[in-house]
C-alpha positions as a Markdown table, in Angstrom:
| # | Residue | x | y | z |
|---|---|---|---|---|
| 1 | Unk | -41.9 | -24.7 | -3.2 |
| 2 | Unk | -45.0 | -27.0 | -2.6 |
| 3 | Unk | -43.1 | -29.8 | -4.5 |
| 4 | Unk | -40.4 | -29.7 | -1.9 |
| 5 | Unk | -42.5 | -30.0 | 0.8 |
| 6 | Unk | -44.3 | -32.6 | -0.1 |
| 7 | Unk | -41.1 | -34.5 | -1.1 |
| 8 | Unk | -39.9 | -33.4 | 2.6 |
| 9 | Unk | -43.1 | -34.7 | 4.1 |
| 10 | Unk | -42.9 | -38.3 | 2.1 |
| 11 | Unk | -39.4 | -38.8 | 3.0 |
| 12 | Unk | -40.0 | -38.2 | 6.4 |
| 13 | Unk | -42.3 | -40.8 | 6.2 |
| 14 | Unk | -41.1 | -43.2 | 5.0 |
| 15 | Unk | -37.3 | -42.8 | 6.4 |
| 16 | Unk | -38.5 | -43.3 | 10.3 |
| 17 | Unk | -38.9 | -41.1 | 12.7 |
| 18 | Unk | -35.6 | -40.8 | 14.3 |
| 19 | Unk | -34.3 | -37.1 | 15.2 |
| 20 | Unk | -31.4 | -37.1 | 12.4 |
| 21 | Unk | -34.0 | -38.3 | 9.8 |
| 22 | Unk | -35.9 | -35.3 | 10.2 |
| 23 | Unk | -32.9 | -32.6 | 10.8 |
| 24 | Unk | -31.4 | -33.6 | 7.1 |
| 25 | Unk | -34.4 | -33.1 | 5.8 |
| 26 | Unk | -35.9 | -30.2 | 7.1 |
| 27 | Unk | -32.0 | -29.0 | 6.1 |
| 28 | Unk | -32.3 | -30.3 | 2.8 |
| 29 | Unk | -35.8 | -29.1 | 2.6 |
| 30 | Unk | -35.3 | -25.3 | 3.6 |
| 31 | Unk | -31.7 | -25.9 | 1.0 |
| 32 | Unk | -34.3 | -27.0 | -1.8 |
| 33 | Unk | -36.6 | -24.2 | -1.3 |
| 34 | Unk | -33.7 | -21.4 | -0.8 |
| 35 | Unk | -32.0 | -22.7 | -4.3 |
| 36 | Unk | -35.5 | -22.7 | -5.8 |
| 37 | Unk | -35.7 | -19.2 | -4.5 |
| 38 | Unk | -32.5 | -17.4 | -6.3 |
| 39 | Unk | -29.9 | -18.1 | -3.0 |
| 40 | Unk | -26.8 | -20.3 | -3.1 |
| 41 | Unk | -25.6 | -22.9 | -1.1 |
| 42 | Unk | -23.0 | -22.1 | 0.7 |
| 43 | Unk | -21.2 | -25.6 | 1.8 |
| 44 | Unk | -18.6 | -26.0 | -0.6 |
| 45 | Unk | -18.9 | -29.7 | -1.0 |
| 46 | Unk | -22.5 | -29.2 | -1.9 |
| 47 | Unk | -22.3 | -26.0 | -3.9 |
| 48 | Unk | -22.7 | -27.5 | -7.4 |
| 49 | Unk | -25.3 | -29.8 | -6.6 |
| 50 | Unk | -29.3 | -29.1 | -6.9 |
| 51 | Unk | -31.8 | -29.1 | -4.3 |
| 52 | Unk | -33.0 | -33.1 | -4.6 |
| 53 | Unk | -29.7 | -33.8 | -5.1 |
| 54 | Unk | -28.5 | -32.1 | -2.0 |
| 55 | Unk | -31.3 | -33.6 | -0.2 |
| 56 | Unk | -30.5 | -37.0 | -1.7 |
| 57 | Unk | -26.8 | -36.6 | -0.4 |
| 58 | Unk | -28.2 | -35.9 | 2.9 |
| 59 | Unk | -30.7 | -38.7 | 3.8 |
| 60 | Unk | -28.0 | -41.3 | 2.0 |
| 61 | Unk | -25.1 | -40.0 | 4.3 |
| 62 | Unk | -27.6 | -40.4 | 7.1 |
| 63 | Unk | -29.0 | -43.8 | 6.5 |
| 64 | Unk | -25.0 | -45.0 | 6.3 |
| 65 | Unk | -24.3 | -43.5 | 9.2 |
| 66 | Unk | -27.3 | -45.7 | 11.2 |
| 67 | Unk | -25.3 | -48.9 | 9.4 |
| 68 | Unk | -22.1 | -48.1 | 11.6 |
| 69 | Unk | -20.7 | -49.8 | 14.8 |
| 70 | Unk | -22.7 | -48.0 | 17.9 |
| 71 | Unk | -19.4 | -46.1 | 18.6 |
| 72 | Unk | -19.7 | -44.5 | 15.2 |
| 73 | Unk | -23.3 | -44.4 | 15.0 |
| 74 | Unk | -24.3 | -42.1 | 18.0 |
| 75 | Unk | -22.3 | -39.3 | 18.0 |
| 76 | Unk | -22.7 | -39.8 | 14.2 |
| 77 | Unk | -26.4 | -39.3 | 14.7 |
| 78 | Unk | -26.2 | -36.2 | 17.0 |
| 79 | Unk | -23.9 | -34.3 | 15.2 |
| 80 | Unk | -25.8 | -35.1 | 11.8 |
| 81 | Unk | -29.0 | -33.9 | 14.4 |
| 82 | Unk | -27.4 | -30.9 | 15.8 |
| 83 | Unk | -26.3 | -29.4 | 12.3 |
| 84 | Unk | -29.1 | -30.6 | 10.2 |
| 85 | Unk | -31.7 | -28.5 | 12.5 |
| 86 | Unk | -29.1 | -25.6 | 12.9 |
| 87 | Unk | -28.8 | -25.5 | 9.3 |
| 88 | Unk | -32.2 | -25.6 | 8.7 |
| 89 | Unk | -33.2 | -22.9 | 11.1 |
| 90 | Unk | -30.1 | -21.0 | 9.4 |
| 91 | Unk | -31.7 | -21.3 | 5.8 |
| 92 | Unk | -34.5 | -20.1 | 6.8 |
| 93 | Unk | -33.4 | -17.1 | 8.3 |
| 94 | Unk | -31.0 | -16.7 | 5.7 |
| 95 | Unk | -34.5 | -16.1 | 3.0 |
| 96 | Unk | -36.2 | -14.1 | 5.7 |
| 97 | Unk | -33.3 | -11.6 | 5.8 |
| 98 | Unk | -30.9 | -12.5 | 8.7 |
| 99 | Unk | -29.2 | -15.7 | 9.1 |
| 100 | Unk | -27.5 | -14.9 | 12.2 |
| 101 | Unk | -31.0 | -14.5 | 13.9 |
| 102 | Unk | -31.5 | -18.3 | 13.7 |
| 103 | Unk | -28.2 | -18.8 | 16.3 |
| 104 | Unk | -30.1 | -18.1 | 19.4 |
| 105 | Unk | -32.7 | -20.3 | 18.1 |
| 106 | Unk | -30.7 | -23.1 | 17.4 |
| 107 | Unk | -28.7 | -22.4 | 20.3 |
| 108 | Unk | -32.0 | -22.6 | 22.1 |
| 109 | Unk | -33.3 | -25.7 | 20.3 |
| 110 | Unk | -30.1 | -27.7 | 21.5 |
| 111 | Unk | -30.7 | -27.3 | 24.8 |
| 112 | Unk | -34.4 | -28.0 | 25.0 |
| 113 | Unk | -33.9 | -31.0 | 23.3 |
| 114 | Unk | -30.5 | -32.5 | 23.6 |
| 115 | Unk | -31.8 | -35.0 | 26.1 |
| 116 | Unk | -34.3 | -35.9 | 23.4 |
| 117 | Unk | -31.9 | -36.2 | 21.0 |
| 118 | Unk | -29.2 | -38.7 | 22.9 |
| 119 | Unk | -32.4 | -41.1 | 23.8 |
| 120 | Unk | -33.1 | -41.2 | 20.0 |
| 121 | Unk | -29.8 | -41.4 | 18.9 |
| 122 | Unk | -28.8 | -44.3 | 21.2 |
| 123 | Unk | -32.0 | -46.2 | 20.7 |
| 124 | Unk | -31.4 | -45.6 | 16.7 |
| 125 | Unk | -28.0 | -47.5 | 17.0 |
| 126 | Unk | -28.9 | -50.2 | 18.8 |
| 127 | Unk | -27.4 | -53.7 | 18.5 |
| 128 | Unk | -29.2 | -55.5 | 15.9 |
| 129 | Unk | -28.3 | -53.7 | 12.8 |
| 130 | Unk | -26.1 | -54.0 | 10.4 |
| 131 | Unk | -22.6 | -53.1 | 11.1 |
| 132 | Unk | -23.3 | -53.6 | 15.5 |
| 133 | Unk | -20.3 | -55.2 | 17.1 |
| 134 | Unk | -22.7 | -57.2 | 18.9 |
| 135 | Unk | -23.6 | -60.8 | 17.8 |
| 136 | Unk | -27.2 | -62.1 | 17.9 |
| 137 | Unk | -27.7 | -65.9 | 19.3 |
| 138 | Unk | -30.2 | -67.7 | 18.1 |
| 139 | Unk | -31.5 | -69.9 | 21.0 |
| 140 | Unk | -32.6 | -73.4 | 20.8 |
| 141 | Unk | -35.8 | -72.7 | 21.1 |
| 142 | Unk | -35.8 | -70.0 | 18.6 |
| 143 | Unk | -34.4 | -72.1 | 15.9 |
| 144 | Unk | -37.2 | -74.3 | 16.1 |
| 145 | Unk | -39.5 | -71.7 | 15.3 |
| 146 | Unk | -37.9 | -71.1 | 12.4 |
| 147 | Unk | -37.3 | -73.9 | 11.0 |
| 148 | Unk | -39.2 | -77.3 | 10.1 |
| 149 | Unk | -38.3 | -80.4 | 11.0 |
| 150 | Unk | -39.5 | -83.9 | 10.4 |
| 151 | Unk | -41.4 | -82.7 | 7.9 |
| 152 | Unk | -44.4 | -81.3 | 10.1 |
| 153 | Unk | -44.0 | -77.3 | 12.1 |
């Protein structure tokens, strides 16, 4: 169980901070930890696969998801937010006895942070990355910056 926290904790790290990062993990995580632990997973298109590899699935589907056009990408984003921490909070109460208990706190979570959660989704997808349907000019003045000419910067 330490193991998977501290693979939890690294990933975290070095994936970025944005909201979906950390839901699929902390799903993945609690997944790891509940497999470790004797349960089953209950997602049918995970259900053969072990913890790291669920987790594995999880942060991949998530990093390709941040490569899409912005259209793709946000609600992408949320919904991979809004189900990674309601799954989470579901494993969890799944080992301590009661999954349905974690519904109000999920419920609860959404709309505490839902706000939160569109800021960091939209600023996530913005233009710039790979996949945006928005080109990038480089400026006159910009190109000269980056490159030499004449032999001299």
């Amino acid at each position: 169980m330490i193991r998977s926290a501290l693979v939890a904790v690294l990933l975290t790290w070095l994936l970025g901070c944005a909201h979906a990062d950390r839901a699929q993990i902390a799903d993945g995580a609690t997944t790891w930890v509940a497999l470790s632990n004797g349960f089953a997973e209950a997602n049918p298109l995970l259900s053969g696969l072990s913890g790291p590899a669920i987790l594995a699935v999880k942060i991949g589907v998530t990093q390709a998801v941040k490569q899409t056009p912005n259209e793709v990408c946000e609600p992408g984003l949320m919904g991979l937010t809004v189900a990674g921490y309601g799954a989470a909070l579901w494993n969890i109460g799944v080992m301590a006895g009661s999954g349905p208990a974690a519904i109000p706190v999920a419920l609860g979570l959404v709309l505490w942070q839902w706000d939160s959660w569109v800021v960091d989704a939209r600023d996530t997808c913005a233009p710039g990355i790979i996949g945006s349907n928005i080109a990038y000019e480089v400026l006159d003045e910009e190109y000269e910056l980056l490159v030499y000419r004449g032999g001299h910067p």
